[in-house]
DRENKE-411655 format. One line per 8 residues: their letters; for each residue x, y, z of C-alpha. Coordinates in steps of 0.1 Angstrom, whole numbers. Example, Ala and Ser with C-alpha at 12.3 -4.5 7.8 and 13.67 -1.06 7.14 Angstrom:
2
as) 123:-45:78; 137:-11:71 $
***
This chain:
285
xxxxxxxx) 822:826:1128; 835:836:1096; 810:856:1076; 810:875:1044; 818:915:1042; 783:923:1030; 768:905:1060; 788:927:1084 $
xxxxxxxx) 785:962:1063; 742:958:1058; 745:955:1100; 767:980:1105; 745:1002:1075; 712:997:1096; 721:1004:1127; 744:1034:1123 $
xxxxxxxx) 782:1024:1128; 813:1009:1115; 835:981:1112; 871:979:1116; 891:961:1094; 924:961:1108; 955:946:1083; 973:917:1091 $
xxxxxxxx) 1010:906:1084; 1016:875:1111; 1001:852:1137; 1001:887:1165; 982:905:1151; 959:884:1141; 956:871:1177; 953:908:1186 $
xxxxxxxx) 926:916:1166; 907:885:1175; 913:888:1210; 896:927:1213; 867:916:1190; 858:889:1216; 867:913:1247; 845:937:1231 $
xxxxxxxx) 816:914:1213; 826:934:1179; 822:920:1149; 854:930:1127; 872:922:1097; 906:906:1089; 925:923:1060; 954:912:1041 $
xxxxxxxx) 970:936:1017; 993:926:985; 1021:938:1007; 1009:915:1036; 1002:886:1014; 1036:890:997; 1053:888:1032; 1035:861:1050 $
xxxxxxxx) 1019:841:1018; 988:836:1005; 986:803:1026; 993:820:1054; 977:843:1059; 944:822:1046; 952:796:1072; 954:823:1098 $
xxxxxxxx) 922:843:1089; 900:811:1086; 912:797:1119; 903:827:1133; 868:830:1118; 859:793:1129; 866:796:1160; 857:831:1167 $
xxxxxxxx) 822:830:1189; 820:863:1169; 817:870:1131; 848:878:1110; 849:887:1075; 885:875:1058; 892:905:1031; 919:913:1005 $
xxxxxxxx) 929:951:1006; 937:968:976; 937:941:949; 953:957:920; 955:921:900; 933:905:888; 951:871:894; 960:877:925 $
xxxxxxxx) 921:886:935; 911:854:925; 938:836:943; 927:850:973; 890:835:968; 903:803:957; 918:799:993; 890:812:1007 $
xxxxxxxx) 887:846:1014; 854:858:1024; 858:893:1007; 882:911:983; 887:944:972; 896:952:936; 910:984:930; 906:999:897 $
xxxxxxxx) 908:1036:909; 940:1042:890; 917:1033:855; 898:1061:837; 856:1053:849; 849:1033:817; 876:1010:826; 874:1008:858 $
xxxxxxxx) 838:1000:855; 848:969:836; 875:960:857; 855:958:889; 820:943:871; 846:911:859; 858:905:892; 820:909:907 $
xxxxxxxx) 804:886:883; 830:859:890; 829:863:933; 795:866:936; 790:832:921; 809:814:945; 791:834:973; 826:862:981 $
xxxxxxxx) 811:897:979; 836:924:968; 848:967:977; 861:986:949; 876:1024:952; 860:1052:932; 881:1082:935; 924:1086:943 $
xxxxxxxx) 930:1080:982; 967:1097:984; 993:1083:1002; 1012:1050:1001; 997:1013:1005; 1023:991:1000; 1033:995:966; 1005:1019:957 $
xxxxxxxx) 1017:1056:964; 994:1084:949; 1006:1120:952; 989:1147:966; 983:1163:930; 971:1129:918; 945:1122:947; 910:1129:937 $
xxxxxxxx) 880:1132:957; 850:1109:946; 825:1122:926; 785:1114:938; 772:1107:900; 804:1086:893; 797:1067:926; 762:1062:914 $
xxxxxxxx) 765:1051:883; 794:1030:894; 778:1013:920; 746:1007:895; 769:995:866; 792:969:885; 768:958:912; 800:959:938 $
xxxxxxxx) 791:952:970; 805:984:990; 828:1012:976; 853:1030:991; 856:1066:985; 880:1092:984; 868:1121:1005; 897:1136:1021 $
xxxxxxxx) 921:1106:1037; 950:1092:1030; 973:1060:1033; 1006:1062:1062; 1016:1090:1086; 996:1123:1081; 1020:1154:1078; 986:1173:1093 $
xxxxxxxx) 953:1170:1104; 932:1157:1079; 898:1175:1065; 872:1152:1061; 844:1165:1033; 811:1152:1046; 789:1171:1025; 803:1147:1000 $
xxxxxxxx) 801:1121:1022; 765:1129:1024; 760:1135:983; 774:1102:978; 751:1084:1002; 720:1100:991; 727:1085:952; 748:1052:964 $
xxxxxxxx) 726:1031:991; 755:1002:994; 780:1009:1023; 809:1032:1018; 844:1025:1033; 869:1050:1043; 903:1042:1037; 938:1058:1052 $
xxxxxxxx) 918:1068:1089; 949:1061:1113; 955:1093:1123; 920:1106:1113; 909:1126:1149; 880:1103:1166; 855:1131:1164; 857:1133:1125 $
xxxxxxxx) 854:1093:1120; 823:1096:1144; 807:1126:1123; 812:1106:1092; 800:1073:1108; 762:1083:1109; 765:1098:1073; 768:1063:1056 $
xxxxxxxx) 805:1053:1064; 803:1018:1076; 842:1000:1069; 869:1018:1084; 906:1007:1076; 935:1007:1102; 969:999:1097; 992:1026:1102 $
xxxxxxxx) 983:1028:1140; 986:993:1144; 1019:990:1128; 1028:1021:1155; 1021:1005:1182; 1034:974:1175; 1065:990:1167; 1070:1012:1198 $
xxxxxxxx) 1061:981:1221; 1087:961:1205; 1109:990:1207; 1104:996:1243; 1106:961:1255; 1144:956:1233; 1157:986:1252; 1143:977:1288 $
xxxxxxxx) 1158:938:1282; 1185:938:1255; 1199:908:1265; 1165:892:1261; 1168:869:1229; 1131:846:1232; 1106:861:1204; 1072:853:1226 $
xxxxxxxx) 1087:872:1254; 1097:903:1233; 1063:901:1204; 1038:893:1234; 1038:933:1246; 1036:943:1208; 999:917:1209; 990:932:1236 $
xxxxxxxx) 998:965:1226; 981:961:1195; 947:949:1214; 946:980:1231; 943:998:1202; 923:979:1182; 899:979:1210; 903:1015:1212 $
xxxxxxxx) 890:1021:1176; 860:995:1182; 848:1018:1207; 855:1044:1181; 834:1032:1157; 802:1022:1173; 806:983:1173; 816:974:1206 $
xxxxx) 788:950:1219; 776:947:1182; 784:911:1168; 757:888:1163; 756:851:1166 $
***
């Protein structure tokens, strides 16, 4: 069934663990992602960056994510990641996306503030429920690259007068990930994690966690972190099962014979991050 974002993140808030949203760029991986939700009765959510919706289109990727959610016998959420314009944001609801993002991190607060209230006012009438970012995640999303002198962690009386002032839906904070391949191991500040939740009560998302060690995603799970995003590891293993199968049957020219290992490569680790995050056996009907 295709639900809202808020519907899953309140669930996922009240009973202590997360919900993968997992990005999608063509038919695979939505099929992937689908496929381990319903092995694992998880609910999940479907997210399209400006990158993805650029590659596939916005019909596209609509159709796809729609499909999926109606005839999913679990619930779905259809989210844009990282909406940077404003057009583009409202695009996505007119085709009916079930939840957007609109990221006004790179803005100073007051404007930022603005920026995410607008686009709030304007989804919540037409029943979409919206994430913004407080803080600089570093790394690169698509087009979006923030150095590592740029990124800045999320401040807990920002977050709380953010969260009052634009009535967002959930925020996603910056609190020691970031975006593509880690060069280390990442450093996750809960005590932050922790500030933040004790002034902010909607749920917080943590952004840039391929990579991030399982034992750190489930410490910051019970400390309010309730959307997780993966791409980076999906991409991977996509990637290397594509890879593999070319170099075991290079003669091989028929695309469903050399993408079906990447799906079901994909599934595996999707469902591995389900189990992850505390929502395996979790969707509701």
């Amino acid at each position: 069934m295709l639900v809202t974002g808020k519907e899953l993140l309140l669930d996922a808030q009240k009973n202590k663990y997360a919900v993968g949203a997992f990005n999608i760029n063509n038919m695979e991986i939505v099929q992937a992602i689908v496929s381990a939700a319903e092995e694992l009765d998880s609910p999940v959510i479907i997210q399209a960056s400006q990158g993805g919706l650029k590659y596939a289109g916005v019909e596209y990727i609509a159709a796809l994510g729609k499909l999926a959610g109606r005839n999913s016998r679990v619930p779905i959420a259809l989210h844009l990641d990282h909406g940077t314009d404003f057009d583009q944001v409202m695009q996505c609801i007119r085709h009916g996306f079930t939840s957007v993002m609109i990221d006004g991190s790179r803005f100073p607060l007051e404007e930022n503030i603005a920026f995410t209230k607008r686009v709030v006012e304007i989804a919540h009438a037409v029943g979409v429920t919206v994430e913004a970012e407080l803080g600089k995640i570093g790394g690169t999303e698509d087009h979006i690259t923030v150095s590592e002198k740029d990124a800045t962690f999320t401040d807990p009386e920002e977050a709380r007068r953010f969260a009052e002032e634009t009535g967002v839906d959930y925020l996603a904070i910056a609190v020691g990930t970031a975006h593509g391949v880690y060069k280390g191991e990442p450093k996750l500040d809960y005590d932050r994690i922790s500030e933040i939740r004790e002034v902010v009560d909607i749920p917080l998302v943590l952004h840039g966690s391929s990579g991030v060690p399982t034992e750190s995603l489930q410490k910051a799970i019970p400390l309010g972190i309730c959307k997780i995003n993966i791409d980076t590891d999906i991409r991977a293993a996509f990637a290397n099962a594509v890879g593999d199968f070319v170099r075991a049957n290079p003669d091989e020219i028929d695309p469903r014979k050399i993408l079906s290992p990447a799906t079901a490569a994909m599934k595996e680790k999707i469902m591995e991050k389900m189990h992850i995050f505390g929502s395996v056996g979790k969707a509701w009907k």
